[in-house]
C-alpha positions as CSV (number, residue, x, y, z in Angstrom):
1,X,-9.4,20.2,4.6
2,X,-5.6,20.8,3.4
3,X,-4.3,24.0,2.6
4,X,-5.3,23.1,-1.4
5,X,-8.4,24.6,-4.0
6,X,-8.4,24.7,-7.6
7,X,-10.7,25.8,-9.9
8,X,-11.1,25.0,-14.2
9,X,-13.8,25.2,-16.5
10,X,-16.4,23.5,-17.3
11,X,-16.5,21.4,-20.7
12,X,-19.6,23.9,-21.6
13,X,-17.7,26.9,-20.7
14,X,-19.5,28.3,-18.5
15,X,-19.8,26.8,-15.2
16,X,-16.8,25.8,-13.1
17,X,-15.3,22.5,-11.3
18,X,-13.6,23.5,-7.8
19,X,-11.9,20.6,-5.9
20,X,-10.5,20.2,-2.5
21,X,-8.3,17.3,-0.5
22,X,-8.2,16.4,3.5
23,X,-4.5,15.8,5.0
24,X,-3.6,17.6,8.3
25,X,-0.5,15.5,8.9
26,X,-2.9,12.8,11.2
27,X,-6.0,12.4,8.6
28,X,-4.9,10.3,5.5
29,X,-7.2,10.3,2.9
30,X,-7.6,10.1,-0.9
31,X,-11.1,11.7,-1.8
32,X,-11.1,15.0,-4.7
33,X,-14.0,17.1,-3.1
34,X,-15.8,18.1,-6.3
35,X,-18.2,20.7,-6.1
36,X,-20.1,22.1,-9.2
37,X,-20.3,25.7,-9.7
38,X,-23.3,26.8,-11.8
39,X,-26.2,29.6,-12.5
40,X,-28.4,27.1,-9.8
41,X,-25.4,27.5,-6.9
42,X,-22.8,25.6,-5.5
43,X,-23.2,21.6,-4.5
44,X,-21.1,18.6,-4.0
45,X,-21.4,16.8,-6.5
46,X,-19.0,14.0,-6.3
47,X,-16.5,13.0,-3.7
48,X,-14.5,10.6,-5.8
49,X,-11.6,8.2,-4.3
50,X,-8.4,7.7,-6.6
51,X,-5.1,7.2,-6.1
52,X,-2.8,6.5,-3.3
53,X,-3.9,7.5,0.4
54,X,-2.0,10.6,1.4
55,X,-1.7,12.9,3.4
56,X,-0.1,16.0,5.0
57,X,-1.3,19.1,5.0
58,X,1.4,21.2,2.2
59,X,-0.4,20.5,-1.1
60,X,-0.6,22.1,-4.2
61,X,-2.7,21.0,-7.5
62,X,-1.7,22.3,-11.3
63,X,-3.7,21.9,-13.9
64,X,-2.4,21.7,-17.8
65,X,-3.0,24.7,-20.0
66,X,-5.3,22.3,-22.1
67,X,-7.3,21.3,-19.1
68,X,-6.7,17.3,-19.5
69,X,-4.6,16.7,-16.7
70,X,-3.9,17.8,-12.7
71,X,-0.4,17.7,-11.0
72,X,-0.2,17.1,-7.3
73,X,2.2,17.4,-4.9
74,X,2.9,17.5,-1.1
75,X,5.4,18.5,1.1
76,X,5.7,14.4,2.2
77,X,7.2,13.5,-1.0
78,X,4.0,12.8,-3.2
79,X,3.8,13.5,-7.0
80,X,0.8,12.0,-8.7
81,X,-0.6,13.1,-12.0
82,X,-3.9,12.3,-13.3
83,X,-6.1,12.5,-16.2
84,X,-9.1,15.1,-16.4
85,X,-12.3,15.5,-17.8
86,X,-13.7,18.6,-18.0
87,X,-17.5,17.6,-18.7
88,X,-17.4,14.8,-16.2
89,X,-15.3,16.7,-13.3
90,X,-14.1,13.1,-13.1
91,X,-10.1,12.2,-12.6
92,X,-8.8,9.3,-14.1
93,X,-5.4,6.8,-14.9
94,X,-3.6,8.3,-12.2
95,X,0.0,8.0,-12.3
96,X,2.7,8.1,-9.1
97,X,5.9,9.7,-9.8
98,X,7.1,9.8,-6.3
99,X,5.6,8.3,-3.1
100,X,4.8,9.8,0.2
101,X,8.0,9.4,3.1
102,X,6.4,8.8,6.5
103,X,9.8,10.3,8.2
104,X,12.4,12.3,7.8
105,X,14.4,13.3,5.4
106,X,11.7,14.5,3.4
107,X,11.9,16.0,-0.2
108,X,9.5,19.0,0.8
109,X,7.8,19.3,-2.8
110,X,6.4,22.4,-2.6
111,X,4.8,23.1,-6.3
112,X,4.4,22.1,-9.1
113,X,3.6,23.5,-13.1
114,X,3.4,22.2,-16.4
115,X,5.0,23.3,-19.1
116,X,2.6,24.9,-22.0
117,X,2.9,22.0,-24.3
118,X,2.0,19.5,-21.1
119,X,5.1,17.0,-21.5
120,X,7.1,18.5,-19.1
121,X,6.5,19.0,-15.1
122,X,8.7,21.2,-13.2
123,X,8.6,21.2,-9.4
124,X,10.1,22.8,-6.6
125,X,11.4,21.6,-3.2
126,X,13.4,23.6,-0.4
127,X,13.7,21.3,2.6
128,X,17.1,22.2,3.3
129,X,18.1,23.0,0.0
130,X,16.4,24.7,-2.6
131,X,15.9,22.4,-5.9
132,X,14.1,22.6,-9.3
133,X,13.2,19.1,-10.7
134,X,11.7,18.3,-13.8
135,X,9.9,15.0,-15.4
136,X,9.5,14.3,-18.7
137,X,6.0,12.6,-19.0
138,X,6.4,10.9,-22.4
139,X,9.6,9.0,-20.4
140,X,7.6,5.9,-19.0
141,X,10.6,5.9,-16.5
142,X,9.1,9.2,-15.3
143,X,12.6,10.5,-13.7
144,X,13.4,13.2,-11.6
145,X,15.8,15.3,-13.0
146,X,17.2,17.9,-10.5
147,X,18.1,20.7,-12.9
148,X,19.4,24.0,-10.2
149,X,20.1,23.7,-6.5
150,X,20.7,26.2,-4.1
151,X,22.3,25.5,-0.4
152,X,21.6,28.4,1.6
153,X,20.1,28.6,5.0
154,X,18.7,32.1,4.0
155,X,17.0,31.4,0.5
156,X,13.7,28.9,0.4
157,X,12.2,28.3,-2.5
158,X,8.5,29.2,-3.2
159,X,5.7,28.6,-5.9
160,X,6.0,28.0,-9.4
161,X,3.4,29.0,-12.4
162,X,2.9,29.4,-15.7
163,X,2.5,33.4,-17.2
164,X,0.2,34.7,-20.0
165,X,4.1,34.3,-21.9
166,X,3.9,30.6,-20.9
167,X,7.4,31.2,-19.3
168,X,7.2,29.7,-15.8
169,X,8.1,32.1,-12.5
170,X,9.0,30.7,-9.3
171,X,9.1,32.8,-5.9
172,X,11.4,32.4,-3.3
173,X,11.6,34.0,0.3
174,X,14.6,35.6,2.8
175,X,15.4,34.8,6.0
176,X,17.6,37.0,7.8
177,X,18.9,34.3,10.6
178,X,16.9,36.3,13.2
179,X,13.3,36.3,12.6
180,X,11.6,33.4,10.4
181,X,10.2,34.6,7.4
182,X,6.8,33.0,8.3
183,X,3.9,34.2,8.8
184,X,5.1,37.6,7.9
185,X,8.0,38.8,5.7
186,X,11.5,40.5,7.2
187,X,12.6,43.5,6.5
188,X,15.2,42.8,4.2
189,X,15.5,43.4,0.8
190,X,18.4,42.0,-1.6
191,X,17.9,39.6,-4.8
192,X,16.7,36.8,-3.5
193,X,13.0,38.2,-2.5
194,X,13.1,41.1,-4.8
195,X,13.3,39.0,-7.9
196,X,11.8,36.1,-9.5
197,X,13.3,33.2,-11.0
198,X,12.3,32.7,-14.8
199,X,12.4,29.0,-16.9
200,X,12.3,30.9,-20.5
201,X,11.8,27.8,-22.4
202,X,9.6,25.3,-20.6
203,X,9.0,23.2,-23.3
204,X,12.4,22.5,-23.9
205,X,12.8,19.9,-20.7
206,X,16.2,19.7,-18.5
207,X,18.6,20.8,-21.3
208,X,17.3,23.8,-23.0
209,X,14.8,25.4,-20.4
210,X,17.0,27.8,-19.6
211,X,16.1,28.5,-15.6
212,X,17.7,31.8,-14.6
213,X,17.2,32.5,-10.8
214,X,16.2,36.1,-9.3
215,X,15.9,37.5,-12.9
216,X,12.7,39.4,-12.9
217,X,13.0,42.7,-10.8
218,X,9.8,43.3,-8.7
219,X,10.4,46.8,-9.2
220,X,11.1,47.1,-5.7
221,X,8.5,44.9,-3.8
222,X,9.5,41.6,-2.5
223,X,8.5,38.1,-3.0
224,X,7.5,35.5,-0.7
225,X,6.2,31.7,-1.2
226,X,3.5,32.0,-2.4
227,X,1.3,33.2,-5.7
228,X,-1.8,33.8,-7.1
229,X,-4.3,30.7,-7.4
230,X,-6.0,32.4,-9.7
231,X,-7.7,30.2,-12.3
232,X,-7.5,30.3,-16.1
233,X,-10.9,32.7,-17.1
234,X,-9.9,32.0,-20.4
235,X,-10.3,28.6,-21.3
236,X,-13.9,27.7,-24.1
237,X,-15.9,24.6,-24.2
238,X,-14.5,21.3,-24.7
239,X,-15.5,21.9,-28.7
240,X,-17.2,18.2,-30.0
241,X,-17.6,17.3,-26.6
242,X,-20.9,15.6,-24.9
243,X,-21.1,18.8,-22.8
244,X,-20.6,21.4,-25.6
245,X,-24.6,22.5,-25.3
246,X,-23.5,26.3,-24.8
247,X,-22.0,29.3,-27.1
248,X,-19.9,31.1,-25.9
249,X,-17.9,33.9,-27.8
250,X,-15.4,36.6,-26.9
251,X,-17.0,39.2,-25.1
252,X,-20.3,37.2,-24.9
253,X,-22.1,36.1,-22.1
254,X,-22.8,32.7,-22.3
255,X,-26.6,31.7,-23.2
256,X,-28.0,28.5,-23.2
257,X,-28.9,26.7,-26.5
258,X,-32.4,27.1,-27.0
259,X,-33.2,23.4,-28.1
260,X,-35.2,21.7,-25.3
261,X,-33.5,18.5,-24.4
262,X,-34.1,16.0,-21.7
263,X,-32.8,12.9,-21.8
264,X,-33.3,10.6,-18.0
265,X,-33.4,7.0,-17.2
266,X,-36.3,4.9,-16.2
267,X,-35.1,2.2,-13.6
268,X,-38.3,0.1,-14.2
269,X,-37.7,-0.5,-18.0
270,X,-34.4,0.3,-17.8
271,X,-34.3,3.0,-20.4
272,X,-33.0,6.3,-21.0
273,X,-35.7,8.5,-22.8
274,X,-35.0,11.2,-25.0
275,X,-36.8,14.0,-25.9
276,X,-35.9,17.3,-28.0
277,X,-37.8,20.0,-29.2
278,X,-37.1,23.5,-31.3
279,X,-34.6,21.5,-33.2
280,X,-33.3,23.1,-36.8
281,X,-32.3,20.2,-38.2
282,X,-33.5,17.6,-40.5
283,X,-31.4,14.6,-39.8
284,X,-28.0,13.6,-37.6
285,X,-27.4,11.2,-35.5
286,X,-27.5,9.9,-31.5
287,X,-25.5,8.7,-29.0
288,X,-25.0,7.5,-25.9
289,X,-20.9,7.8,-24.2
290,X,-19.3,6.6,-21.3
291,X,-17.4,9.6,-19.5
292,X,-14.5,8.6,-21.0
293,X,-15.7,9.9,-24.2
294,X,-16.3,6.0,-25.7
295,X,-19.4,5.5,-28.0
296,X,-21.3,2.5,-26.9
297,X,-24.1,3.0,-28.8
298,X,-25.2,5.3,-32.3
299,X,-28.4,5.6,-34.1
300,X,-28.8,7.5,-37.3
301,X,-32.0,9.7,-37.1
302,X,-33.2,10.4,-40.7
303,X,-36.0,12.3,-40.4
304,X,-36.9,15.1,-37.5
305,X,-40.3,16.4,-38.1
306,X,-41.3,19.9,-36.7
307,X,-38.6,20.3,-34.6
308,X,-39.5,17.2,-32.1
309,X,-37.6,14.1,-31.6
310,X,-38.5,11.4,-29.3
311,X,-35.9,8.1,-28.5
312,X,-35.3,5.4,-26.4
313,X,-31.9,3.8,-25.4
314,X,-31.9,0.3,-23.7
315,X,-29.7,0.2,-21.2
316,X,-29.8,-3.8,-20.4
317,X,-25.8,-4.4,-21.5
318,X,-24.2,-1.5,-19.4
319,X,-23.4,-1.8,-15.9
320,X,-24.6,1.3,-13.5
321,X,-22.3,4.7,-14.1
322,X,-22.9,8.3,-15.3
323,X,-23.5,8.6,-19.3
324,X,-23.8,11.0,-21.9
325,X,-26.5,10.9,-24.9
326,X,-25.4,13.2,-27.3
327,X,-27.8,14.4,-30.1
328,X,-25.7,16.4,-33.3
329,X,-28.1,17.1,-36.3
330,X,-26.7,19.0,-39.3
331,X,-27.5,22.1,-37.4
332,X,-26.6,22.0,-33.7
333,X,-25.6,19.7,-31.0
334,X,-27.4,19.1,-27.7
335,X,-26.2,16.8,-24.8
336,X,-27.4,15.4,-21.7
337,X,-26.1,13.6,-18.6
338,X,-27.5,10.7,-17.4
339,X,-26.6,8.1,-14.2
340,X,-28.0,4.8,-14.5
């Protein structure tokens, strides 16, 4: 595996998506690892092929702070961006921005964040010289704006992220001229490693973001390349969504809804069947989605007697592929996934 994990969220809010990539530099490969994380354990559950082959083994992956898209980069020059689905775990539409360099020089992209309101993706590189680049992602040209350089043999550029503040820190390490800074730190203190560098206003692209290097004093500690990969504990449920089945509150550990609902397909008739029970509702509706979110079929339920409901979906005009059937009554919503 690469030197690359990342974590988000599941759409229901409780359970978690975690994702891996191969690339050593010899192995090129293009397959998201996707393992589910959930109250039953840990499994793979898909290994999905998208995008360009790649490889090399300096990758890093950034997820929006709504939880729609992913950022990727490696050291060989690639820059992809994809779209996300949190109930799915599935990536989608993915875009290159830059292509991978099978020599020398390379651009050595190192990391990569969005800014809060996702239009903007700032990344860092430090080959030679240390740069911070920016994209605008509502520009279909999807250029590269370098926005600060640095040409020093004793300052490399590290990881960027987004804080709690949505301001954007970036690290950077020292080297002395004597002993490389890697695996282990000098000894040497001065304001390139006991600061961090601080874009103040991400949202405002190349022109008003306001990047001011070794700005934020460590209070005497040092940085290096890297920091936290900690994920964001904070994000809910994907509200409206076919995976919203849980409630989840501040404070609350998450609980199952306590509707029974199974909904599985029958390969000899070529059916999904439904089946609900302890429902509170009188009416609604149901319906079956593609995972990217698309209705492709809706039935109006008028009447739900006792709390049972019973359904079938015919499934002889859609092609094999994981679906969603979706049951919302005037009192709840329950959902189900499904692979034909």
């Amino acid at each position: 595996m690469a030197d690359c994990i990342t974590a988000i969220k599941h759409g229901n809010g409780r359970d978690w998506w975690l994702y891996m990539r191969t690339g050593d530099g010899i192995i090129t490969n293009n397959p998201f690892y996707t393992y589910l994380i959930s109250t039953n354990g840990i499994l793979l559950d898909t290994l999905q092929n998208i995008g360009p082959v790649t490889g090399g083994s300096f990758i890093e992956f950034r997820w929006n702070k709504q939880g729609t898209k992913l950022a990727y980069v490696n050291y060989s020059g690639l820059i992809q961006v994809f779209d996300y689905d949190r109930c799915t775990g599935l990536f989608s539409n993915p875009i290159t921005l830059d292509t991978m360099r099978p020599s020398s020089p390379l651009p050595g992209y190192w990391a990569c964040e969005f800014s809060a309101n996702g239009r903007y993706l700032y990344i860092t590189s430090a080959p030679d010289t240390s740069n911070l680049f920016v994209v605008d992602l509502l520009d279909t040209n999807y250029s590269i704006t370098n926005i600060w350089s640095l040409n020093s043999p004793q300052y490399y550029i590290g990881d960027i992220k987004r804080g709690p503040d949505d301001k954007i820190y970036i690290t950077g390490t020292y080297y002395d001229g004597f002993a490389f800074p890697y695996p282990y730190a000098d000894s040497v203190y001065n304001q390139y490693n006991m600061n961090l560098g601080v874009i103040h206003f991400p949202d405002s692209g190349a022109t008003g973001c306001n990047y001011l290097p070794y700005s934020f004093y460590l209070g005497g500690k040092r940085t290096y390349w890297g920091l936290p990969n900690n994920p964001n504990y904070d994000m809910g449920v994907v509200v409206g969504s076919p995976c919203d089945t849980l409630t989840v509150g501040i404070g609350d550990i998450p609980t199952e809804n306590k509707v029974a609902f199974q909904a599985w397909y029958n390969p000899a008739w070529n059916l999904i069947h439904v089946n609900a029970s302890q429902l509170k509702g009188r009416g609604g509706i149901i319906r079956l989605l593609d995972v990217s979110g698309r209705t492709l079929y809706e039935k109006k339920i008028d009447n739900i007697h006792g709390g049972y409901y019973t359904s079938e979906i015919y499934m002889n005009a859609f092609s094999s592929g994981i679906y969603f059937v979706q049951l919302i009554t005037d009192k709840e919503q329950v959902a189900g996934k499904v692979m034909k």
